[in-house]
C-alpha positions as CSV (number, residue, x, y, z in Angstrom):
1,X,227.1,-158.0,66.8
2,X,228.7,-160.5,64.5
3,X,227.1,-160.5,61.2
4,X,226.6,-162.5,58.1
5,X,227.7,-160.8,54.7
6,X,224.0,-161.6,53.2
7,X,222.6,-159.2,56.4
8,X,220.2,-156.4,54.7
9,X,221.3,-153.0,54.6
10,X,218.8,-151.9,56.7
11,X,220.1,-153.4,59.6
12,X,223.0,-151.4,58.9
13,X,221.1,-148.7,59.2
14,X,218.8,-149.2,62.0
15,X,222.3,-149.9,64.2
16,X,223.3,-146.4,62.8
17,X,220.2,-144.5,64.1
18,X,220.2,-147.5,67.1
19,X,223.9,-145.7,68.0
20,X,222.6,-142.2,66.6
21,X,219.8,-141.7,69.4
22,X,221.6,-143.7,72.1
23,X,224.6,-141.6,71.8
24,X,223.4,-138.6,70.8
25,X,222.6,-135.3,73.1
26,X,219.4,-132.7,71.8
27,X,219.1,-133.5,68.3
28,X,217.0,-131.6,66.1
29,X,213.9,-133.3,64.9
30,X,215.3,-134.4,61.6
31,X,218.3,-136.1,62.9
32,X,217.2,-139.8,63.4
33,X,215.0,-140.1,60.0
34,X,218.1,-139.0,58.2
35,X,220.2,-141.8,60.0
36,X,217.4,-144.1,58.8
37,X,218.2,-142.7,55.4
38,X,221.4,-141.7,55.1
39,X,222.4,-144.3,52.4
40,X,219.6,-144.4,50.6
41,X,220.9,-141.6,47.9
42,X,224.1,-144.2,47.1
43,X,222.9,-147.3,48.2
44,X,218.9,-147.6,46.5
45,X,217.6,-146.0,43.3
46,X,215.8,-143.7,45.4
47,X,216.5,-140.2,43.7
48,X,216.3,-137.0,45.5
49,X,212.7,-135.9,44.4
50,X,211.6,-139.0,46.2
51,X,212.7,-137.6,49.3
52,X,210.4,-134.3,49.2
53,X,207.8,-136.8,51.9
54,X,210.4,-135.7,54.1
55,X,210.9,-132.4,55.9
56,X,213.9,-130.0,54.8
57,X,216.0,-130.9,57.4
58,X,215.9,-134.9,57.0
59,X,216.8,-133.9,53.1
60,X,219.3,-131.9,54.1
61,X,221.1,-134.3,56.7
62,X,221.0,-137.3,53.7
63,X,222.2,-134.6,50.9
64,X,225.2,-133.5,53.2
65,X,226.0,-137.4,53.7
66,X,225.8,-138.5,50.7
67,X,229.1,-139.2,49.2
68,X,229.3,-137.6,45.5
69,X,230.4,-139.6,42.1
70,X,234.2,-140.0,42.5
71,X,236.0,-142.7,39.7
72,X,238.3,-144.2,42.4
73,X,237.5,-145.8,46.0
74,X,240.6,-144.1,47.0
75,X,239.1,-140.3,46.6
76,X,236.0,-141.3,47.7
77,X,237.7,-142.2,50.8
78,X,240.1,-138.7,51.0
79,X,237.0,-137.2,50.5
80,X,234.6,-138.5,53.2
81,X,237.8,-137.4,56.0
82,X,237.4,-134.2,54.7
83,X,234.5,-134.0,54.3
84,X,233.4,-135.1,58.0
85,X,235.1,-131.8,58.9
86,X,233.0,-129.8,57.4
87,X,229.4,-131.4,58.3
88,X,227.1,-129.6,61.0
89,X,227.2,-131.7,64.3
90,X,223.7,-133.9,63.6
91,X,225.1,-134.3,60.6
92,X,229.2,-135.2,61.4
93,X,227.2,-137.4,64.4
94,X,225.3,-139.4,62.2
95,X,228.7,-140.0,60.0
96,X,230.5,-140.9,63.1
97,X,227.7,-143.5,64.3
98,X,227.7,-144.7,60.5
99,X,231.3,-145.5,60.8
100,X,231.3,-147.0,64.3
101,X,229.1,-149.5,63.1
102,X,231.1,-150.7,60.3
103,X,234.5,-150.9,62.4
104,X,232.8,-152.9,65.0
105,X,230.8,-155.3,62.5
106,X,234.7,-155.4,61.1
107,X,236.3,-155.7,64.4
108,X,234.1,-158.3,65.4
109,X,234.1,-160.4,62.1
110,X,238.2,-159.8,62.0
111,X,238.3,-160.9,58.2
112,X,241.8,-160.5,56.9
113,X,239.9,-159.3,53.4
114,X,238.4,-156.1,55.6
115,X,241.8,-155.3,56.9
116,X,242.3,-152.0,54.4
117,X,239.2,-151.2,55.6
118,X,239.4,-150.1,59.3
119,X,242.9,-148.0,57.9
120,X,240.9,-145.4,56.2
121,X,237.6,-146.0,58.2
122,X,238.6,-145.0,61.8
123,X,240.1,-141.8,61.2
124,X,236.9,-140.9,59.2
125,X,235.5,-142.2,62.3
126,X,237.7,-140.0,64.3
127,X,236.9,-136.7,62.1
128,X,233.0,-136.9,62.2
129,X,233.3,-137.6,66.1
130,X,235.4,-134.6,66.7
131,X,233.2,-132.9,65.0
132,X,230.1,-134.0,66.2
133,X,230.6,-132.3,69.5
134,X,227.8,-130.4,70.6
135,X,225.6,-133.4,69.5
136,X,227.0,-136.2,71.2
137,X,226.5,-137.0,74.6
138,X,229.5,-138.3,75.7
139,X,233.1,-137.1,76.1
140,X,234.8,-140.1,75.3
141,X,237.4,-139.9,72.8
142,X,237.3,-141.8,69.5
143,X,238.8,-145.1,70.7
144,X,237.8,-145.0,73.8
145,X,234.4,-145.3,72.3
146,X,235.2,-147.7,69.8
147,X,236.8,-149.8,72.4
148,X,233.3,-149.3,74.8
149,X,230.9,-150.1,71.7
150,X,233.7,-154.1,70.9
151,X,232.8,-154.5,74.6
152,X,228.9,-154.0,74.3
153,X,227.9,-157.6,75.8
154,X,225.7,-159.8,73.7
155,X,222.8,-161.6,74.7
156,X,223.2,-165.5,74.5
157,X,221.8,-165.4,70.8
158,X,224.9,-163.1,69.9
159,X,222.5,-159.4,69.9
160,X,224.4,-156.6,71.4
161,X,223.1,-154.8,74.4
162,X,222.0,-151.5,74.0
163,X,224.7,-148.9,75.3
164,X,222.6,-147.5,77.8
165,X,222.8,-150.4,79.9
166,X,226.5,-150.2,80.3
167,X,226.6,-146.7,81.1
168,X,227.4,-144.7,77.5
169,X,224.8,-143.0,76.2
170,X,221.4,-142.1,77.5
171,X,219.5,-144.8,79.4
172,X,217.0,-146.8,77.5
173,X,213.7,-145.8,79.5
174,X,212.4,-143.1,76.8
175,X,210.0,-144.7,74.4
176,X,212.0,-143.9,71.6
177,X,215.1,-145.8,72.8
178,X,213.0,-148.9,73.5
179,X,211.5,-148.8,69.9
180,X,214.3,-148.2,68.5
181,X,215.9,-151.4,70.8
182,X,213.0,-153.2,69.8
183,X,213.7,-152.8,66.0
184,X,217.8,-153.3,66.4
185,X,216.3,-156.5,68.6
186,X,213.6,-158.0,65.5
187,X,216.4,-156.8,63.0
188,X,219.3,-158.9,63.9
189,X,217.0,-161.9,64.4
190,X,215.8,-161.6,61.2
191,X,218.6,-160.7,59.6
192,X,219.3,-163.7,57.3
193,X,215.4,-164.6,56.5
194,X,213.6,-163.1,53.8
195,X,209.6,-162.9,52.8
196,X,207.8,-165.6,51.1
197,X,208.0,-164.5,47.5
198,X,208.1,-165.5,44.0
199,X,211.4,-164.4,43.1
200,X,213.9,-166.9,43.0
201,X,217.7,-165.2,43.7
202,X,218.5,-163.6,46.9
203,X,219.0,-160.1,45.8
204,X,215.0,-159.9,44.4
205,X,213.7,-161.4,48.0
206,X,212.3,-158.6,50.6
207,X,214.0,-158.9,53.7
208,X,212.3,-160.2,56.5
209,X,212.3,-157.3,58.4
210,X,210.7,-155.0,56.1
211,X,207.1,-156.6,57.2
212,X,207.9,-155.9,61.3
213,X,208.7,-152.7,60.4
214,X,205.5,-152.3,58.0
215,X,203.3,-153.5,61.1
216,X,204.7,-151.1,63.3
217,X,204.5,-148.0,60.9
218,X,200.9,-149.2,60.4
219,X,200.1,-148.9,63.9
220,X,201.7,-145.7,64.1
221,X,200.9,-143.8,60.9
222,X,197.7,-145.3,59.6
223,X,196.0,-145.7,63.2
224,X,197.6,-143.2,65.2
225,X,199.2,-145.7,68.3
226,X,201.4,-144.2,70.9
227,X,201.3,-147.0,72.7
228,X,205.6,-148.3,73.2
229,X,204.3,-151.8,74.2
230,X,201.7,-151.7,71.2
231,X,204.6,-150.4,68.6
232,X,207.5,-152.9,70.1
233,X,205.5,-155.9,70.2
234,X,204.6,-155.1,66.5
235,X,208.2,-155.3,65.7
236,X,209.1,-158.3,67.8
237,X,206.0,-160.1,67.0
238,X,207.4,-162.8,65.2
239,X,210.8,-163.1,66.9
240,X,209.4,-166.3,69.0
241,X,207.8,-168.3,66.7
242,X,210.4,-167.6,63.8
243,X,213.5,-167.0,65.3
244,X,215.8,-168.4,68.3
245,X,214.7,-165.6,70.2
246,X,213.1,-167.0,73.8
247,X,210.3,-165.1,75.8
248,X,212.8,-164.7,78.9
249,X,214.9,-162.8,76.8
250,X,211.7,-159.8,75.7
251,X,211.0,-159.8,79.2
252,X,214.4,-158.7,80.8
253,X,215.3,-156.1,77.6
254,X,211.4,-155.0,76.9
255,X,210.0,-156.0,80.1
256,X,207.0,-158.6,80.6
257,X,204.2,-156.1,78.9
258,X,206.0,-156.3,75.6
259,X,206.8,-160.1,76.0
260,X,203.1,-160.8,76.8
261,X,201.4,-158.7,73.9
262,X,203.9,-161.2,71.7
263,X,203.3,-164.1,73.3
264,X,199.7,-163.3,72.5
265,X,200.1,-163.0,68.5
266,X,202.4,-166.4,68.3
267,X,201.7,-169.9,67.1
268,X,202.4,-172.7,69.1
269,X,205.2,-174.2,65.9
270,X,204.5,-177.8,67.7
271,X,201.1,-177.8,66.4
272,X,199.8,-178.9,63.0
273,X,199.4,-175.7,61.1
274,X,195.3,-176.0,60.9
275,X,195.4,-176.2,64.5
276,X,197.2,-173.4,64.8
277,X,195.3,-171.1,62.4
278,X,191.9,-172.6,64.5
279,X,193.5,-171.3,67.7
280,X,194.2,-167.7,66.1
281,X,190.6,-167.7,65.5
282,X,189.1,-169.0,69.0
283,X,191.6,-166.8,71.0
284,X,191.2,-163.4,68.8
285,X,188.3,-161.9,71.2
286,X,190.2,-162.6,74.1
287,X,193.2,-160.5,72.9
288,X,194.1,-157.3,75.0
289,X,194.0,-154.0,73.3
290,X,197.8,-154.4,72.0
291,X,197.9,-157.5,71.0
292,X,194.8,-157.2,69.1
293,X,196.4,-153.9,67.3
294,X,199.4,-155.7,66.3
295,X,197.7,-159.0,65.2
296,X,194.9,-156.7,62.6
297,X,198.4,-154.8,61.7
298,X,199.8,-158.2,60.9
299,X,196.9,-159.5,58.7
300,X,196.6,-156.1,56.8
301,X,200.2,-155.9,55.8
302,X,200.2,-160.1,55.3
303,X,197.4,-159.7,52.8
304,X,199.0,-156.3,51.5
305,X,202.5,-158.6,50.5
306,X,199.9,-161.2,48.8
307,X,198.4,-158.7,46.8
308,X,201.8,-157.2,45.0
309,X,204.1,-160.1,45.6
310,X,202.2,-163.0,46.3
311,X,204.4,-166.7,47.0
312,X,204.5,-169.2,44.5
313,X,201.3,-170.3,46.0
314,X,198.1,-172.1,44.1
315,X,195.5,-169.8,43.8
316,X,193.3,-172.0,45.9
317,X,195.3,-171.3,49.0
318,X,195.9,-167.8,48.3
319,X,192.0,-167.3,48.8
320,X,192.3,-169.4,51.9
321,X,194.9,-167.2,53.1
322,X,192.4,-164.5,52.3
323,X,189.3,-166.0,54.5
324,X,191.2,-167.0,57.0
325,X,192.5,-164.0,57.6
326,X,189.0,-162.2,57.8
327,X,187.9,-164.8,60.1
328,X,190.8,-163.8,62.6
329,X,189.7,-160.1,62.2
330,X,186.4,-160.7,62.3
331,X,187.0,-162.0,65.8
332,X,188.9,-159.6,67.2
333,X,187.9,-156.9,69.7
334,X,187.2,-153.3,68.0
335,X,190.7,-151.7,69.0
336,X,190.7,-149.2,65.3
337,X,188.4,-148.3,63.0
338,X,191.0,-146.6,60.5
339,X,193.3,-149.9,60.8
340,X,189.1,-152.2,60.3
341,X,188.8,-149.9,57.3
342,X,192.2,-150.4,56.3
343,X,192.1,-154.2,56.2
344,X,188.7,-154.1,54.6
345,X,191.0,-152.2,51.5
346,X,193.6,-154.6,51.5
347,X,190.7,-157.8,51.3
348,X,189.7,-156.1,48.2
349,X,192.7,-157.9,46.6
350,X,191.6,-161.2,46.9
351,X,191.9,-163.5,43.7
């Protein structure tokens, strides 16, 4: 899990919930959201009345990992040992997978700048895991575990394997582990492309991976899917056509349901683009059930990014964009009425 310095910070903290549920043992309800979250106090402008969407416990997992305002890296760092000591064991769990990460992003990237870091990091490492027992599942000591997650074989595009297929750590046949795979999986792809947008620096451009993760949460919390295969494919829908990610590779970690629903919502790159937006078009009624979920998801959420923070397109093809995009709906099979209605909103914000 080599990474590049310009990788978002939510693929930090997917990897942390990714490590959170895999390693974790009976974890109250609020104890993967506040992975998800847990640096969003320090790290966004997020303030804490923002996170009143969220149930008490999630608020009170981020709260008890949030680091407070210290003048000098050094106390923050005394502080967070100590700390980690005192943290309930969701809570010291969540610190512990936070950390692991960061050694073994560090370990694997070995940059003599990063040495100092792994000298106060590990033994705040060491702390949480001690006292996360009683959350984790797995009595393997802090090194030992450290030394298991450096070992975690990567796929041939450099993705670590999920720990449950090499033993530590529950397996990865609950739905939750494979969408939380599936997000780790679309995450690291992605991790050094951005949306199309009109800002010009780096630090102003959405990361790619917000607009998987948007599909996804559309399918889930605007029209009520339980489908795994639906919900994974909506986060690996675009790891074939736009990354170096190959269908043999969904297929062995998602199995061939999952690789087929995306298959179904990608462009063939060798054709001219017309061609290919004709094709979306002519094979939209023959979708199944989850692939036609994930490509109306796709559209909504496409047309959704054009509205607030369109590209530096002509208006002309903006509209395109817009009638296009009704054609391909249009065609599709009637898989959700909330998610038609939804799209029907978001064509309302056509130029």
């Amino acid at each position: 899990m080599a990474h590049p310095e310009a990788e978002p910070e939510l693929n930090h903290l997917i990897r942390t919930t990714w490590w959170t549920h895999s390693l974790g043992l009976s974890l109250p309800s609020g104890a993967l959201p506040a992975a998800m979250l847990h640096d969003v106090l320090e790290r966004s402008e997020v303030t804490p009345a923002e996170l009143s969407i969220f149930a008490p416990d999630v608020r009170g997992l981020v709260h008890a990992l949030t680091d407070g305002a210290y003048a000098h890296e050094h106390e923050r760092q005394v502080a967070q040992r100590f700390a980690a000591r005192e943290l309930s064991p969701p809570a010291a769990l969540i610190r512990a997978m936070s950390k692991l990460d960061n050694l073994v992003d560090h370990g694997r990237r070995r940059e003599a700048t990063m040495d100092p870091y792994a000298a106060w990091a590990f033994p705040v490492f060491e702390t949480a895991w001690d006292a996360s027992e009683g959350a984790r599942g797995t009595r393997q000591s802090a090194s030992e575990l450290y030394e298991a997650a450096m070992a975690l074989a990567p796929d041939e595009t450099g993705v670590a394997c999920p720990p449950g297929l090499i033993g530590i750590g529950r397996p990865v046949e609950d739905s939750l582990g494979c969408v939380l795979d599936a997000a780790h999986f679309a995450a690291e792809h992605h991790r050094a492309q951005r949306r199309k947008s009109r800002a010009d620096d780096e630090a102003h451009q959405i990361p790619y991976i917000n607009h998987p993760i948007r599909v996804a949460a559309l399918l889930v919390h605007d029209g009520g899917v339980t489908d795994p295969v639906a919900i994974q494919a909506a986060l690996l829908h675009d790891t074939i056509e736009d990354t170096i990610a190959k269908p043999h590779q969904l297929e062995r970690r998602f199995g061939e349901a999952v690789m087929a629903t995306v298959m179904a919502v990608t462009d063939d790159k060798s054709l001219p683009k017309a061609e290919r937006k004709r094709l979306q078009i002519d094979h939209a009624p023959h979708m199944s059930p989850a692939a036609a979920l994930v490509k109306l998801a796709d559209k909504i959420d496409n047309l959704r990014d054009l509205g607030v923070a369109p590209p530096d397109w002509p208006l002309e093809r903006i509209r395109g964009y817009f009638d296009w995009a009704e054609a391909v709906v249009s065609s599709l099979p009637t898989v959700s009425p909330v998610l038609l209605r939804a799209f029907e909103e978001s064509m309302r914000a056509r130029p």
